[in-house]
C-alpha positions in Angstrom: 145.1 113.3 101.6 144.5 111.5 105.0 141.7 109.2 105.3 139.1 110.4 107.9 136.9 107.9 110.1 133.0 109.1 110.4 133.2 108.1 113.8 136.4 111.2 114.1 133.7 113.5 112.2 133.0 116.5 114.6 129.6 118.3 114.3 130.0 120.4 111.9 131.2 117.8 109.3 128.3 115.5 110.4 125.4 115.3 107.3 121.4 114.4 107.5 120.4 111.4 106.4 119.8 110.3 102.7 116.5 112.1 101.5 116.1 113.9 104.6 115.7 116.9 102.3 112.4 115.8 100.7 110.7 113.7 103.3 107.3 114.4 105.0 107.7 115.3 108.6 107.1 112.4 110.9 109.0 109.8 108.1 111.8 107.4 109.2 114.3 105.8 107.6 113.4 102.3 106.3 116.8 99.9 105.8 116.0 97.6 102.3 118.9 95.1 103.5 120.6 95.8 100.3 122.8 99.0 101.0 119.6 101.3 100.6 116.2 102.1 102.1 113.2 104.6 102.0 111.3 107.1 104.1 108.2 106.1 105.4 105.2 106.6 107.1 105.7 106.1 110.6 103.7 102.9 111.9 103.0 101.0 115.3 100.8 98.6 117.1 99.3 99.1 120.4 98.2 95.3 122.2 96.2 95.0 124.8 94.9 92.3 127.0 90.8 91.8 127.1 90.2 89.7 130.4 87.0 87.6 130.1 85.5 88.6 127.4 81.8 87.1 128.4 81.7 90.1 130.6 80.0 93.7 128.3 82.3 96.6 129.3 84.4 99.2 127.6 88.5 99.6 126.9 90.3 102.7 126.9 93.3 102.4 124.5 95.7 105.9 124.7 97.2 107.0 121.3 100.4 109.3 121.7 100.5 110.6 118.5 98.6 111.6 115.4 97.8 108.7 112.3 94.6 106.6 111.2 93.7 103.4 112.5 94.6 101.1 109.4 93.6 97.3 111.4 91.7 96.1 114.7 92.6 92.5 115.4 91.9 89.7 118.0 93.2 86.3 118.6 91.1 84.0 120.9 92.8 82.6 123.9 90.1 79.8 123.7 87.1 78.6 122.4 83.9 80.2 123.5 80.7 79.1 124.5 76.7 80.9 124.3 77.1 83.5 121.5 79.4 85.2 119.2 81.1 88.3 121.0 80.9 91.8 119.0 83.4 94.3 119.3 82.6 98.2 118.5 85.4 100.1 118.4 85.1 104.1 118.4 87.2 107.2 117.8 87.6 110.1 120.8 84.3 111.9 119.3 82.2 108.4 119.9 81.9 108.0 116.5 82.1 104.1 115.5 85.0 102.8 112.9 82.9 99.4 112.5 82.4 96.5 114.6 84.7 93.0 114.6 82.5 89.8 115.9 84.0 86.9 117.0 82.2 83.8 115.7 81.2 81.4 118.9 80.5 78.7 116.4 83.5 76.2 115.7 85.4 78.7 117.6 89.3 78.2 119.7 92.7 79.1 120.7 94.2 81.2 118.2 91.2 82.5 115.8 92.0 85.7 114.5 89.5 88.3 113.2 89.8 91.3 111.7 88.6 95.1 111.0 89.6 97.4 108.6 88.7 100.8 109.3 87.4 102.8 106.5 85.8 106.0 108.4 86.5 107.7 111.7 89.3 106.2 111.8 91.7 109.6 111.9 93.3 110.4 115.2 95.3 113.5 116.7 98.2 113.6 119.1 97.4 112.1 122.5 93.5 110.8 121.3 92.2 107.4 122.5 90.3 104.8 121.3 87.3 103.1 122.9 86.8 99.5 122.4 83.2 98.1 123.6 83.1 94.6 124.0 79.6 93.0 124.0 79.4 90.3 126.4 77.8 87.5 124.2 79.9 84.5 125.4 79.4 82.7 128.7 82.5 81.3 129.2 85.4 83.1 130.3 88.2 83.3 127.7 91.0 86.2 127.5 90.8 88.2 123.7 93.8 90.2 122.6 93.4 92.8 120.9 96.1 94.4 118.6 95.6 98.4 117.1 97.3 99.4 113.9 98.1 103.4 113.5 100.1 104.8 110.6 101.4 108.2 111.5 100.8 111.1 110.2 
């Protein structure tokens, strides 16, 4: 019997995936590195740029598809000055997932801080999410801020 290439397969020898019979819709295919893998959740990060962050004001963050907001993180682009800075970060429906501060105190390039949403943190297809930021420092330092969603 002849020995036939995949890549000479024509459509209707082609196969699904591994597992694609019992995975959740939305899943992808996770490599391990050792000649297997795993469906999972689907999972991405959405970073954006906070300009000044001594100045109150609101973000708009779009959300293309449906998950829950697992993480909120920023890292400082320098050290502030006046007070800490308070971010409140809210679902489409205004309702608040909890609030990240930034310490001013002993603060500088590259602090991280963290939330981890526990309520209204559930999103649907094309939602957004509002992030306020507070105002309190008086010097003008950039903030990134990094979103974590896992798919649904």
């Amino acid at each position: 019997m002849p020995t036939v290439e995949h890549s000479a397969l024509t459509t209707g020898e082609l196969h699904e995936p591994k597992g694609a019979d019992t995975a959740t819709s939305g899943e992808i295919y996770v490599a391990d590195g050792l000649g297997s893998g795993s469906w999972v959740g689907r999972s991405d990060t959405f970073t954006v740029l906070i300009h000044d962050i001594s100045s109150s004001g609101d973000t708009y963050i779009p959300i293309p598809y449906a998950g829950t907001v697992t993480k909120v993180q920023t890292v400082l682009g320098g050290a502030i000055a006046g007070s800490d800075v308070v971010f409140t970060v809210y679902n489409s429906a205004a309702a608040s997932m909890g609030t990240l501060t930034i310490t001013q105190s002993g603060s500088a390039a590259g602090d991280v801080d963290t939330l981890a949403p526990s309520s209204n943190n559930t999103l649907t297809a094309s939602d957004w999410i509002k992030v306020n930021c507070d105002g309190g420092a008086t010097s003008h330092v950039d903030t990134v801020l990094v979103i974590c969603v896992d798919g649904s």
